[in-house]
N, C-alpha and C positions, 0 to 999 in steps of 0.2 A: 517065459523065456525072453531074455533080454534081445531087445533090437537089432543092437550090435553083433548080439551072437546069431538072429537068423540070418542075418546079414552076410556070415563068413561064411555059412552053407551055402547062401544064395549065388555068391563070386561062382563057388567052383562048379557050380551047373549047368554055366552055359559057354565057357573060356571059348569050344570051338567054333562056335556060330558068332562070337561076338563080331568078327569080320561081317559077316556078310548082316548083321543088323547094324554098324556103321552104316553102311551103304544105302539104308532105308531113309524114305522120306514121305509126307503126307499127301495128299491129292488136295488140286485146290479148293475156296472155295471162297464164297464174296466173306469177306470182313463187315460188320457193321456202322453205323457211320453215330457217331454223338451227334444229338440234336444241332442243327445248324454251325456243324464242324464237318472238322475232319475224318476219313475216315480212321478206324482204329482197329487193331486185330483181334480175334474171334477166339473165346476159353467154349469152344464148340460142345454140344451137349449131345451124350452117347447114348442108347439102351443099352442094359445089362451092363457088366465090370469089365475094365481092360485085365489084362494080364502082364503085371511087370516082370519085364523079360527080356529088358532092352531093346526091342523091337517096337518101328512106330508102327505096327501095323493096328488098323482100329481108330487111330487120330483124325480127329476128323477133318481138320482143317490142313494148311499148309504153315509150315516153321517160322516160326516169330523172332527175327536175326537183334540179340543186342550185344554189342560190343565184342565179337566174333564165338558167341553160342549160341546154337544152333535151338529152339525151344519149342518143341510142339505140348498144349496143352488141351484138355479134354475130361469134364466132368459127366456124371453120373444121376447129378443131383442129390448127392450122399458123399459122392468122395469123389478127389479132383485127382487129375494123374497130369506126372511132367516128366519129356523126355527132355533131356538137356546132354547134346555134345560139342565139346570144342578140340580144338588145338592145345593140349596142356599136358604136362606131367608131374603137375602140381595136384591143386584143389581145383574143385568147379562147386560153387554154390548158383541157388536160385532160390529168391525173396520174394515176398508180396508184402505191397502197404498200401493206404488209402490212396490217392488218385494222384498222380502226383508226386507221389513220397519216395523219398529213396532209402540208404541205410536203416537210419533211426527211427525205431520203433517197426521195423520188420520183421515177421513172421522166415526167417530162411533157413535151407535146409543145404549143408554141406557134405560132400562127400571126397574120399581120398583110399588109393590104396597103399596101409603100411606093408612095411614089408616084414614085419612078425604076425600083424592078426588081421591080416588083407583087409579085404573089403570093409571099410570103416565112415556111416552116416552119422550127421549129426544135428541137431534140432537147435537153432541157435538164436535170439533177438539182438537184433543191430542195436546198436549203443553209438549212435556219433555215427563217426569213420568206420568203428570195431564193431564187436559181435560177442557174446557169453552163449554158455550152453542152458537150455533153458529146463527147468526140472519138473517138467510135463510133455517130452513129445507126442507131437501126433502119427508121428513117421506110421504107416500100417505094412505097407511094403517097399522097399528099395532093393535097389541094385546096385553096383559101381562097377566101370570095364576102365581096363587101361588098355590100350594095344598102340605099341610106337609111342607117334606123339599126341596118339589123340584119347582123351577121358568121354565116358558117358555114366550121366547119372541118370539114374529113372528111379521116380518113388511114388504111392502114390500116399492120400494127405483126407481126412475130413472136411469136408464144407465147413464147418465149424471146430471153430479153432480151441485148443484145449485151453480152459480158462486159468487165470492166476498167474501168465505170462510175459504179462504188464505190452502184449502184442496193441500195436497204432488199431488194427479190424481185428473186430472177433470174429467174422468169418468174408467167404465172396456169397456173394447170393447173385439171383439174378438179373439181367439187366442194369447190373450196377459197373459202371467203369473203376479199374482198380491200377497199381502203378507193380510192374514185371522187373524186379533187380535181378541183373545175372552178373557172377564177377569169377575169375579166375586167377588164381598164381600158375603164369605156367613152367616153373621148375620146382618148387618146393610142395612135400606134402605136407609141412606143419602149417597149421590151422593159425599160429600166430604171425605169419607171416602175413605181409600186407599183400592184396592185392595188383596181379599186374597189370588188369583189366577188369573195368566194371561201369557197367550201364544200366538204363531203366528207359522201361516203354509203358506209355498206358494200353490196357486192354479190356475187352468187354468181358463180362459172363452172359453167356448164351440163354 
């Protein structure tokens, strides 16, 4: 079964609670520091599997803020999970690249809801400024909420990245510092619209 289609099951499972898992947020916790730097924030490491469900509950750390998305992240050591919401009623993607890196040559994952086949993610490498869809996702589970003006995507992703994707890392491992794109359109859901907001943060793996 295609991605896409677990995906339109997934929307309609959870419409009523999606409110009150807006509302959700992580507990704190120290971030780690790069050798004779700064400190940087924490891809905190869990026993056992989250559950995407749009809920941060399980995250271990507290929300990593870029360019107004909100991003809690949390591996397994198998598989990574990202809760991502903003202000939008467009798109919201989030990207990973080597240290540093922004668009090109990143690993990102977009999401948006149409309004004929809802709930719709998508596995895409930055090119430049843009983005193509890439023909190996990793996606394993996602979600996408709209409510008002606010978008949440939640998906979760292998530690190792599907190869032949021409992706900057083939995977995060850990204690390796890596560079966090988050971007959003916030009125359009087409995917070829440019961005109306988009930043990058480095961050650790736990």
């Amino acid at each position: 079964m295609s991605v896409q289609l677990r995906l339109r099951k997934l929307i309609w499972f959870i419409p009523i609670i999606a409110i009150t898992f807006f509302a959700g947020c992580g507990s704190p916790s120290d971030a780690p520091t790069k050798e004779d730097g700064p400190a940087v924030p924490l891809m905190g490491k869990i026993e056992g599997r989250l559950t995407v469900d749009g809920s941060t509950a399980g995250y271990p750390g507290p929300s990593i803020s870029v360019s107004g998305v909100e991003v809690h992240l949390a591996h397994d050591g198998t598989n990574f999970y990202v809760h991502a919401r903003a202000e939008s009623e467009g798109w919201i993607s989030v990207g990973f690249n080597e240290e540093g890196g922004g668009m090109d040559g990143a690993n990102m994952v977009l999401g948006f809801v149409d309004e004929n086949d809802g709930a719709v993610v998508r596995n895409d490498l930055g090119r430049g400024t843009n983005h193509s869809e890439v023909g190996a996702p990793g996606i394993i589970e996602a979600i996408v909420l709209q409510d008002d003006d606010f978008m949440l995507l939640e998906f979760s992703y292998p530690m190792v990245f599907p190869g032949g994707n021409n992706f900057r890392v083939e995977s995060l491992a850990s204690n390796q510092v890596y560079s966090l794109i988050a971007a959003t359109n916030t009125q359009s859901g087409d995917l070829s619209r440019p961005h109306s907001n988009r930043g990058k943060i480095d961050f650790q793996v736990e």
